[in-house]
Structures are given as C-alpha cells and as structure tokens.
C-alpha positions, -999 to 999 in steps of 0.1 A, spaced: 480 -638 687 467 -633 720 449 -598 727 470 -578 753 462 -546 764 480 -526 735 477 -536 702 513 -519 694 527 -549 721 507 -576 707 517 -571 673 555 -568 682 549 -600 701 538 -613 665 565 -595 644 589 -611 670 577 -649 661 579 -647 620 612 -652 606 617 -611 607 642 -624 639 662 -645 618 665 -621 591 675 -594 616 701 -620 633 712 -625 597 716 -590 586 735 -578 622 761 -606 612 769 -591 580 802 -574 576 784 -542 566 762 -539 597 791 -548 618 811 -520 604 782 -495 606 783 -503 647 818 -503 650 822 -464 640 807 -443 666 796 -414 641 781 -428 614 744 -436 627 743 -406 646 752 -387 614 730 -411 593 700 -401 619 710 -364 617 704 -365 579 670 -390 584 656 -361 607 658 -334 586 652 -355 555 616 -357 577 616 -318 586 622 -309 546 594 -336 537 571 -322 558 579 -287 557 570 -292 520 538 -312 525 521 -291 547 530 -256 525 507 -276 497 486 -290 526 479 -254 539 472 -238 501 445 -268 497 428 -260 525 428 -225 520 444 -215 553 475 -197 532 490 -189 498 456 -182 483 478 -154 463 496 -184 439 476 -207 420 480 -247 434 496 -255 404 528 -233 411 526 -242 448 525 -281 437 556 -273 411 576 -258 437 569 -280 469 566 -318 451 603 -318 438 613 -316 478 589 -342 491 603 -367 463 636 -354 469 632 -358 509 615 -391 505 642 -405 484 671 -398 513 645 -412 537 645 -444 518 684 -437 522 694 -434 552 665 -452 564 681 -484 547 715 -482 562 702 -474 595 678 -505 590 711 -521 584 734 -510 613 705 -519 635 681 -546 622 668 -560 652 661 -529 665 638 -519 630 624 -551 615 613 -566 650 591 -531 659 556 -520 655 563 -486 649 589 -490 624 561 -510 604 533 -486 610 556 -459 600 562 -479 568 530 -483 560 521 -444 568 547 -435 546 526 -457 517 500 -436 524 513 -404 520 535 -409 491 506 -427 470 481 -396 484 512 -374 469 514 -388 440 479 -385 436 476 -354 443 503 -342 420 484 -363 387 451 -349 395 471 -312 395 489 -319 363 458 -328 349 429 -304 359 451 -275 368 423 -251 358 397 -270 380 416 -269 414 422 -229 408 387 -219 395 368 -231 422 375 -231 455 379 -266 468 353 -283 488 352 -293 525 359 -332 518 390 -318 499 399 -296 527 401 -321 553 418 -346 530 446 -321 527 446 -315 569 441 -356 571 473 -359 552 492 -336 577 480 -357 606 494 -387 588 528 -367 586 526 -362 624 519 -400 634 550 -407 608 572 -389 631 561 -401 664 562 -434 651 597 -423 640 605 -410 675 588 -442 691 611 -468 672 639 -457 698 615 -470 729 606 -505 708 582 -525 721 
C-alpha cells in the first residue's frame, strides 16, 4: 500500500482492492438492498432513527462520564448514576447495530468500501468493551468508586471515552463524504 498523503485515503485505496468490493457488488444485487433504494423514505427514516440512537447513546455516556470525573452529579452515588444511564447505552447501541445493518444493506458500497465506516466500527469496540468494563468494575466495588474520590488516571479515562464518542460521530458524519 503505497503511503499517500492521508492515511484515511490510503487505507480506502486498500479497503477498495480486498474482496470487500465484491461483497458490496454482491449485497447491492440482492432483492432486499434493491427494495431498500427503491422507496424513497426508508433510509432517510432509517438514518433519522441511527442519529438519535447516537444522541441517546451519548447523551447517556457522557452523564456517567461527567459523574466520574467529578465535573457533576457528585450528589448520587456512581452506582445509581451507572444503574440509570447503562440500560440506554445498551439500549441505544443495540438500534445502532440496527439500523446500522439495514443501512449497510441499502448502501454497501457506500459502507464496506470506507475508512470511516471502519474506524467508526472499531471506535465503537472501544467504547462498548470500556462500557462494559466499566459497568463490572461498578457492580463489583460499588463501595470503592463512592468512598474515595477517583484518581486523575480515572478521570481522564472517563473524559478519554467522551472524546472517543465525538470521533464516532464525525466518523459517522464523514461516511457521507467517503473517500
């Protein structure tokens, strides 16, 4: 793979020479994808939901974000914040996966052949392994995240994961430029 002077273009230049071109050939023959393009409202509304699937996702994130790192709802205890904000990240992550998958399918070229959609996928790993995570060591040690305020490494972890929120969504918004 030749070195170009972004690193998004050079890998869609190597995302667009595996079989990921095939496949998405493939899958935009199918009678399902066909259908999907042929009605005019049902990506837009399939987008519509994907968007704020994202906005209740990370709405939700960055409430328990913002009580780790101390910047607000000091007055509940992080287990009651993590009870009442995980349920919609799963719930919001799960229509994600979705509508995601039928808009991968109404459009495959325009998904499986671009950078962003991949780094997007892979930023979403992240985050919903670091959630998971999160939510364990919670469940488990309640009393320890409460009884002592929670270091600076711990802090920044909890802002790092909001950045990774924000470069899911501009990848998201990027996607629509392609490479």
């Amino acid at each position: 793979m030749p070195l170009t002077a972004s690193p998004m273009l050079s890998f869609g230049d190597w995302l667009k020479s595996t079989r990921l071109t095939e496949l998405s050939v493939w899958i935009g023959d199918t009678k399902l994808s066909t259908t999907l393009n042929q009605n005019n409202w049902i990506t837009p509304t399939l987008q519509s939901i994907h968007i704020l699937a994202i906005a209740m996702t990370f709405s939700a994130a960055l409430m328990i974000s913002l009580r780790i790192a101390g910047l607000a709802g000091q007055n509940r205890t992080l287990r009651d914040v993590e009870r009442r904000y995980v349920p919609w990240i799963w719930g919001g992550l799960s229509t994600l996966f979705c509508t995601g998958f039928v808009l991968l399918l109404a459009e495959p070229g325009r998904q499986l052949l671009n950078p962003y959609f991949w780094t997007k996928m892979m930023l979403i790993v992240v985050v919903a392994l670091a959630t998971l995570g999160l939510q364990q060591s919670i469940e488990r040690g309640a009393s320890v995240w409460d009884s002592a305020r929670t270091g600076y490494a711990v802090r920044a972890g909890a802002l790092g994961l909001v950045c990774v929120w924000a470069a899911i969504m501009v990848m998201g918004r990027w996607i629509a430029y392609g490479v």
